[in-house]
C-alpha positions as CSV (number, residue, x, y, z in Angstrom):
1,X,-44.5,-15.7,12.5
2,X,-44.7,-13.2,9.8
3,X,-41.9,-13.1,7.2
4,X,-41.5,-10.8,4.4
5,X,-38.8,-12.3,1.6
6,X,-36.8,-10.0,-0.5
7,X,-35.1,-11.0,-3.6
8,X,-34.1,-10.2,-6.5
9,X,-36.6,-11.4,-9.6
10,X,-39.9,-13.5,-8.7
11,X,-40.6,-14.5,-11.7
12,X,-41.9,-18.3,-12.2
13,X,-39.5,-20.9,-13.6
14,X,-37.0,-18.1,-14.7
15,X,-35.0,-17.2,-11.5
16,X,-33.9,-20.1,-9.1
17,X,-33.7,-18.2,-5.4
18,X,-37.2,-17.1,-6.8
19,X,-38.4,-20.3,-7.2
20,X,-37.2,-21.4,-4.0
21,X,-38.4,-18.7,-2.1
22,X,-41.1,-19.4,-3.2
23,X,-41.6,-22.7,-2.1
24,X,-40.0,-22.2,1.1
25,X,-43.2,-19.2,1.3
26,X,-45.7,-21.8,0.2
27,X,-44.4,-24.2,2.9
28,X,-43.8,-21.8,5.3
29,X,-47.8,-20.7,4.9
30,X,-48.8,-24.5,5.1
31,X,-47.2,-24.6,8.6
32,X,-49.6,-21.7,9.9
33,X,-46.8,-18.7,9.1
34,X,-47.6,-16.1,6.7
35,X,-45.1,-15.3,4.3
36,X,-44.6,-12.4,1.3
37,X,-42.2,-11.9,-1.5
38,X,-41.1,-8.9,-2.4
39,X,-39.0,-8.8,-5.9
40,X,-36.8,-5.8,-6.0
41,X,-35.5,-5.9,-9.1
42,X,-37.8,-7.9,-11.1
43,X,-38.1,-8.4,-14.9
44,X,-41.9,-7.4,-14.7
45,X,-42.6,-4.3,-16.8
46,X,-45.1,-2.9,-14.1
47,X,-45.4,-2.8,-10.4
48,X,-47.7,-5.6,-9.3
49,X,-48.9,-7.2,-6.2
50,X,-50.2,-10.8,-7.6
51,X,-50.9,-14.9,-6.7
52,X,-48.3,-17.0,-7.6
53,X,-49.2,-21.0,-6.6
54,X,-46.6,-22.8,-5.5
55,X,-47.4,-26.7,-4.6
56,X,-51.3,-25.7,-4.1
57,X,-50.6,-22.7,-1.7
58,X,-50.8,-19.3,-2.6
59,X,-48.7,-16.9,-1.9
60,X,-48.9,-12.8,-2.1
61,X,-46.2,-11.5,-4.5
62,X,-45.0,-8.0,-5.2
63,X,-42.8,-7.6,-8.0
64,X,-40.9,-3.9,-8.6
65,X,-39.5,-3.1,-11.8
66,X,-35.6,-3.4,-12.3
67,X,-35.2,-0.1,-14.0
68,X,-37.5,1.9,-11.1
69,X,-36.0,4.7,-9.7
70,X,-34.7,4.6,-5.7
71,X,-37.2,6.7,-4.1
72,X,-40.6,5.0,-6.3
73,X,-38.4,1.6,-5.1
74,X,-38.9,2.8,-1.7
75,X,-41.8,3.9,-1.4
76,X,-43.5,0.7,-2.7
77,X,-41.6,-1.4,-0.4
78,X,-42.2,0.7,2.6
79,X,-45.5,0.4,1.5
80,X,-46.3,-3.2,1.4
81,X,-43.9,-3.4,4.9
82,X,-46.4,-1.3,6.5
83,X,-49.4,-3.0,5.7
84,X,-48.0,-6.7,6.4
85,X,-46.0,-5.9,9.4
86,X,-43.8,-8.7,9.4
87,X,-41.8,-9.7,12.3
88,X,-38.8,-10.6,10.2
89,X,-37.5,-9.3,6.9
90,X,-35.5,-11.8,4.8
91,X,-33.0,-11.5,1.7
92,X,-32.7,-13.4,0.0
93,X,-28.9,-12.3,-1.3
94,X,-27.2,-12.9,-4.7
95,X,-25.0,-9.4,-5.8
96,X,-26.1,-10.3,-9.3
97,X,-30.0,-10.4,-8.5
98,X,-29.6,-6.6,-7.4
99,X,-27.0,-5.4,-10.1
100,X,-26.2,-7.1,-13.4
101,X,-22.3,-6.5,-13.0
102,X,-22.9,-8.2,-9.2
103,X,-22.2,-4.6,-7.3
104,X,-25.0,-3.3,-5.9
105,X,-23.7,-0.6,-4.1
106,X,-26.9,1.1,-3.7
107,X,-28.4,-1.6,-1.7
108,X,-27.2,-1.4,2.1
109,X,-28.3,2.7,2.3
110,X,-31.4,1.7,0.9
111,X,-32.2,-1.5,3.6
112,X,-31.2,0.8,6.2
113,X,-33.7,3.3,5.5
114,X,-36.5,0.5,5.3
115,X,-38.6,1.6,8.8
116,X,-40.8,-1.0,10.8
117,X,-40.6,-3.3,14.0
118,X,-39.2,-6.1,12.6
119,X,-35.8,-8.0,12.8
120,X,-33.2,-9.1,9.7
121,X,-32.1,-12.3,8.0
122,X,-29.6,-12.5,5.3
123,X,-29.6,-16.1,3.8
124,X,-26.1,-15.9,1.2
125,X,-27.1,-18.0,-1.8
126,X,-23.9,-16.5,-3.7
127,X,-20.8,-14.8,-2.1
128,X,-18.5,-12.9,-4.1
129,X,-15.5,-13.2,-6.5
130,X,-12.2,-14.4,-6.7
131,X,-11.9,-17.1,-3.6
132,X,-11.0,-19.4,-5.9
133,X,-7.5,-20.0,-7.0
134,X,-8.0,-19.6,-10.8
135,X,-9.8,-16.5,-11.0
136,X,-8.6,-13.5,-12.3
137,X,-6.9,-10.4,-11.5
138,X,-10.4,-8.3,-12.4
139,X,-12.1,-11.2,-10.5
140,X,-9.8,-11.0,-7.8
141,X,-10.9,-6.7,-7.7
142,X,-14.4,-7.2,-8.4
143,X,-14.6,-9.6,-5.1
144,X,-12.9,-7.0,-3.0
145,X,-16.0,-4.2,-4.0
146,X,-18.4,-7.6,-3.3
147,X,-17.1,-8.9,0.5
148,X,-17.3,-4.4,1.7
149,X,-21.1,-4.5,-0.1
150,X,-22.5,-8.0,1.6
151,X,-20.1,-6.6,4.9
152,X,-22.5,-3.1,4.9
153,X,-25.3,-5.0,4.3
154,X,-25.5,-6.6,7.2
155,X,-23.9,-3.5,9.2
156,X,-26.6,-1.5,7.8
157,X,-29.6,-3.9,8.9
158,X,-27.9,-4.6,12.2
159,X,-28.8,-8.3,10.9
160,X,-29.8,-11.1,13.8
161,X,-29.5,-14.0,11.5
162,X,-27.5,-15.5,8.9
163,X,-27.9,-18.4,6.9
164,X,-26.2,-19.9,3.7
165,X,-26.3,-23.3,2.3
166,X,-22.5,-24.6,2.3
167,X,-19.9,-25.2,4.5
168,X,-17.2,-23.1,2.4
169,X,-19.5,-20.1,2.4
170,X,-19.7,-20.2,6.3
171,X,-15.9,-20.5,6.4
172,X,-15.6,-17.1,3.9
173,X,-18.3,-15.4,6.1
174,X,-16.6,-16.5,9.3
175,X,-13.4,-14.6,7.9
176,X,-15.5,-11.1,8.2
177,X,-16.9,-11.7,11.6
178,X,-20.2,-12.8,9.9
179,X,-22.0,-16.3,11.3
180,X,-24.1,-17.8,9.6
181,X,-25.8,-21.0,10.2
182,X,-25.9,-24.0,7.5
183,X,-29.4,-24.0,5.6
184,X,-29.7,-26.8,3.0
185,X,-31.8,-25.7,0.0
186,X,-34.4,-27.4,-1.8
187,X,-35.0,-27.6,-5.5
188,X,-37.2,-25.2,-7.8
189,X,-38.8,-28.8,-9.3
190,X,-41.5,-30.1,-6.2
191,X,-41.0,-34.1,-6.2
192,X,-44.7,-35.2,-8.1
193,X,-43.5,-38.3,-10.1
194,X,-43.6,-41.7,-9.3
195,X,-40.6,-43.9,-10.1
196,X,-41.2,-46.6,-12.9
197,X,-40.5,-50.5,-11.6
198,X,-37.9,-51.5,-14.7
199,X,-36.0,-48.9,-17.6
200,X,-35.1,-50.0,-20.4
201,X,-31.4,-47.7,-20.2
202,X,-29.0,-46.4,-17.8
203,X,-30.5,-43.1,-17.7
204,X,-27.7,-40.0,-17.1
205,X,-29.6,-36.7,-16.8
206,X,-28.8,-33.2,-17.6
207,X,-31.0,-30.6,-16.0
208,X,-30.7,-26.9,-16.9
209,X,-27.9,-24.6,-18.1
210,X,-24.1,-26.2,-18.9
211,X,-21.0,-23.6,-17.1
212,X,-18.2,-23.5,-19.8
213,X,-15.1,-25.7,-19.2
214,X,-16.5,-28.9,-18.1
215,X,-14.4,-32.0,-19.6
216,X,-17.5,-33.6,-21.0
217,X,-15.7,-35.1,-23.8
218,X,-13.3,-36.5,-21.3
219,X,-16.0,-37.7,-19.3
220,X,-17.8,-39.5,-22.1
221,X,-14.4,-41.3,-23.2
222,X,-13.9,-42.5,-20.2
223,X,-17.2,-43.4,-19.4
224,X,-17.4,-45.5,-22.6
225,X,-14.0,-47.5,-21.7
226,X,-16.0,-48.4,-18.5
227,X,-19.5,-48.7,-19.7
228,X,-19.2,-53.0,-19.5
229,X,-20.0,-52.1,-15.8
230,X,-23.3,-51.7,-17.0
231,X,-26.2,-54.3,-17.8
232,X,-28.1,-51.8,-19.9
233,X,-27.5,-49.3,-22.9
234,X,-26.2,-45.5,-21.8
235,X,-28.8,-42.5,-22.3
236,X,-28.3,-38.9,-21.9
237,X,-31.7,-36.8,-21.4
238,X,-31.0,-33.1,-21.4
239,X,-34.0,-31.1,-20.1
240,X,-34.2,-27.3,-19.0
241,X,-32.5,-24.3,-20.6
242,X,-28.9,-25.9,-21.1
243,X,-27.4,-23.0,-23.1
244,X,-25.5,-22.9,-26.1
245,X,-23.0,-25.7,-24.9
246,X,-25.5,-28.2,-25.7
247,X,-24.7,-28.4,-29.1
248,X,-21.2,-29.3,-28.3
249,X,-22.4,-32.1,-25.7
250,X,-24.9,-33.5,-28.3
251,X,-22.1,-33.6,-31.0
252,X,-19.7,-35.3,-28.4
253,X,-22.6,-38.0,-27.9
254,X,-22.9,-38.2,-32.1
255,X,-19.4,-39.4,-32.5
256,X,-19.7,-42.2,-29.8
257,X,-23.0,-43.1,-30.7
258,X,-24.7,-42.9,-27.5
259,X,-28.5,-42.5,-27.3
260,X,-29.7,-38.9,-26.2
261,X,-32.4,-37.0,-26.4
262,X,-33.2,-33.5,-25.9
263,X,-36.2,-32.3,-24.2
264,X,-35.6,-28.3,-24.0
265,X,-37.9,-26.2,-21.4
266,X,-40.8,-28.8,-19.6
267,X,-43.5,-27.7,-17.4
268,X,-42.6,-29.2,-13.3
269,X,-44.1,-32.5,-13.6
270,X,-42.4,-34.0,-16.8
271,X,-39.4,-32.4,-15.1
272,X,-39.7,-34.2,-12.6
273,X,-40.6,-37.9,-14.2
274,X,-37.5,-37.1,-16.1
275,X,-35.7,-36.8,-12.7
276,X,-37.2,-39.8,-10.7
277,X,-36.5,-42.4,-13.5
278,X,-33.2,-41.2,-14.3
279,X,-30.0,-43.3,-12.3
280,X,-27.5,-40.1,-12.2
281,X,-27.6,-37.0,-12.7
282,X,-24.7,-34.8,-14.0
283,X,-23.6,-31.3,-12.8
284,X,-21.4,-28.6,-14.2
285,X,-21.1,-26.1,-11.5
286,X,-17.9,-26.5,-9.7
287,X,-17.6,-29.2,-6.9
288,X,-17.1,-26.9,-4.3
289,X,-20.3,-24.9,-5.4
290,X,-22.5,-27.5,-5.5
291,X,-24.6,-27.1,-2.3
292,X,-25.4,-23.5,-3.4
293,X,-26.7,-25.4,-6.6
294,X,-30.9,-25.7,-7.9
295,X,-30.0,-28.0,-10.0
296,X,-27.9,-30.6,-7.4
297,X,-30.9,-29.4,-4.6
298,X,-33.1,-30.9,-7.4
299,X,-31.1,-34.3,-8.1
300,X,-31.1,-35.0,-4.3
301,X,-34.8,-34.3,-4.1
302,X,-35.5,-37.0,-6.8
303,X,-33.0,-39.1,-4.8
304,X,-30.3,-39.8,-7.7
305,X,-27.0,-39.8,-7.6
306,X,-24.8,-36.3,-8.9
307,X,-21.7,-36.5,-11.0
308,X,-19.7,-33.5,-10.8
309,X,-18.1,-32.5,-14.1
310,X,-16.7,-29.4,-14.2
311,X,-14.0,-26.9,-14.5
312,X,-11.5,-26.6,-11.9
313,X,-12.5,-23.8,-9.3
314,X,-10.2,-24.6,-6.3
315,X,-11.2,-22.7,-3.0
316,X,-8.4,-20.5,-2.0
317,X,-9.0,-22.0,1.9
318,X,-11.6,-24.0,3.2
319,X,-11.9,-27.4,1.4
320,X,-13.8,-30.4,2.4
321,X,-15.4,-33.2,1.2
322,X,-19.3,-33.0,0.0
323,X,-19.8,-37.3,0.5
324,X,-22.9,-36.8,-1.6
325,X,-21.0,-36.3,-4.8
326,X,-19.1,-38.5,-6.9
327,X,-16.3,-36.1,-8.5
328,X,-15.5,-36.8,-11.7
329,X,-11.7,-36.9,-12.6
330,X,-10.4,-37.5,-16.0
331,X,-8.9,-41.1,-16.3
332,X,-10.4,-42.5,-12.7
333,X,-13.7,-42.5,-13.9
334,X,-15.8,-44.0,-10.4
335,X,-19.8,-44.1,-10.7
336,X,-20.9,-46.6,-7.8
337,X,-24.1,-45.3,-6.4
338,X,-23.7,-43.6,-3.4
339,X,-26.4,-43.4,-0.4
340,X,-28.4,-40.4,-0.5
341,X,-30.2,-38.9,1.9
342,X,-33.5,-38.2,1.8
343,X,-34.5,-34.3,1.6
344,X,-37.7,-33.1,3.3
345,X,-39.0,-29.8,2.5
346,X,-40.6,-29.8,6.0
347,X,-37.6,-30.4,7.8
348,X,-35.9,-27.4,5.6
349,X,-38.7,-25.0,6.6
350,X,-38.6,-26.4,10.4
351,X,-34.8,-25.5,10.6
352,X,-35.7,-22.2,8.8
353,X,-37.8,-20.9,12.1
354,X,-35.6,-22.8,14.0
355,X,-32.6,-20.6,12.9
356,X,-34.2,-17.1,13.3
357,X,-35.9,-17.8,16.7
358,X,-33.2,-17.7,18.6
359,X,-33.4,-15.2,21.4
């Protein structure tokens, strides 16, 4: 099958549904399929049609400027779906990756006007505003604009398949008369470290940025009041852009004397050693966001065990339990290991082409 991804940025290491589309391209490729990228709104200064290697397979890219005009936009992607004549076009859809304010109102006209034999898919990696409980009036508004754009865009495309990565999106998409099949993502870090025999610490991990409102302080206070449950010393490794809450996590650590260190931005593969040898893993995007999450797709890769600390973000409907998770909440600290389950990039691409070949 040929399959032509569209999304928003491509470039390497800075945009996570790039990096995974990527990978899903190189894998895809790998298996005998051929696969594109198309970035519509990329942060390349130039139009370019390049290599990008992903896990020794290389894959055809072709970024568009962000601030290109509509009809130059066009024309370049018209261009590249005439001469690769894919049987399936694929978007890859965040709002944000096509508008910085996350309404891009100009994008179901323009897929509509895209000509060529092919069919749709829309994979959701990010929904809209205001579904959860706490959100704000302007949120709340905001969402509203974002369900009647994602509603048009698969209107507009006459899409045959859907896919997004969590149960609560399929129960948000469900509510518009939108079904779309559950599609685990992987990681943008490829598994290439080996995992060392003995450590010297209990190794917590914190890979990439930190959302505001997380109790880490809380978490670290209780975690100290229960750290006897542990043979070894505690150690925090923050790797990845973390953002400017580090400081505050780092000063947090200071006062209770707990070892850290702080690695910053890492090529893949010390990434990745960082990942293998470390026992948990801790994430700050909201519990019931997790799944749509790089950084917890990346944890489960490297096969250790996620701690949710986070804000609240309460799902208006839809709840459930993700069994993969241990949620943190303040004064019932409970960090026993749970059993994870191994991920398998082949098995993701497999139920990829499984999902858009239905008749």
């Amino acid at each position: 099958m040929d399959i032509l991804f569209i999304c928003g940025s491509a470039e390497i290491g800075n945009d996570g549904v790039g990096d995974y589309t990527r990978r899903l391209s190189g894998k895809l490729i790998k298996e005998g399929h051929k696969a594109r990228i198309l970035a519509l709104c990329d942060e390349t200064i130039y139009y370019t049609s390049e290599s990008q290697v992903v896990e020794n397979t290389t894959v055809i890219v072709h970024r568009i400027p962000a601030d290109t005009n509509m009809k130059q936009r066009l024309l370049w992607l018209q261009a590249v779906v005439k001469d690769f004549e894919p049987d399936l076009i694929s978007l890859q859809y965040v709002p944000y990756s096509f508008n910085p304010k996350g309404l891009p109102f100009w994008l179901p006209s323009y897929l509509k006007k895209i000509r060529g034999n092919h069919k749709w898919h829309v994979m959701f990696h990010e929904l809209w505003l205001g579904i959860d409980t706490e959100s704000s009036l302007k949120h709340k508004c905001i969402g509203q604009l974002q369900q009647l754009i994602a509603k048009r865009i698969i209107q507009n495309t006459k899409t045959h398949f859907v896919n997004t990565q969590n149960k609560l999106y399929q129960h948000f998409l469900r509510s518009h008369n939108i079904n779309a099949e559950i599609l685990p993502i992987c990681g943008n870090i490829p598994l290439t470290a080996l995992k060392k025999e003995s450590r010297e610490f209990v190794q917590f991990v914190l890979f990439g940025t930190i959302h505001n409102g997380a109790p880490f302080e809380d978490f670290i206070e209780d975690l100290m009041i229960n750290s006897s449950q542990f043979i070894k010393p505690i150690k925090f490794v923050f790797i990845g852009k973390n953002g400017t809450e580090l400081t505050n996590y780092t000063a947090v650590l200071d006062f209770y004397n707990i070892r850290y260190e702080v690695l910053g931005i890492q090529p893949e593969e010390v990434i990745s050693e960082v990942l293998r040898n470390s026992d948990f893993g801790i994430s700050t995007t909201p519990y019931f966001q997790s799944e749509k999450s790089g950084v917890y797709a990346a944890y489960k890769e490297h096969q250790i065990n996620s701690i949710c600390v986070s804000r609240n973000w309460t799902p208006s409907k839809g709840q459930y339990e993700i069994p993969q998770i241990i949620r943190y909440e303040k004064n019932n600290l409970n960090i026993v290991p749970v059993e994870l389950e191994a991920f398998n990039l082949n098995n993701m691409a497999s139920q990829f082409i499984n999902s858009i070949s239905v008749v």
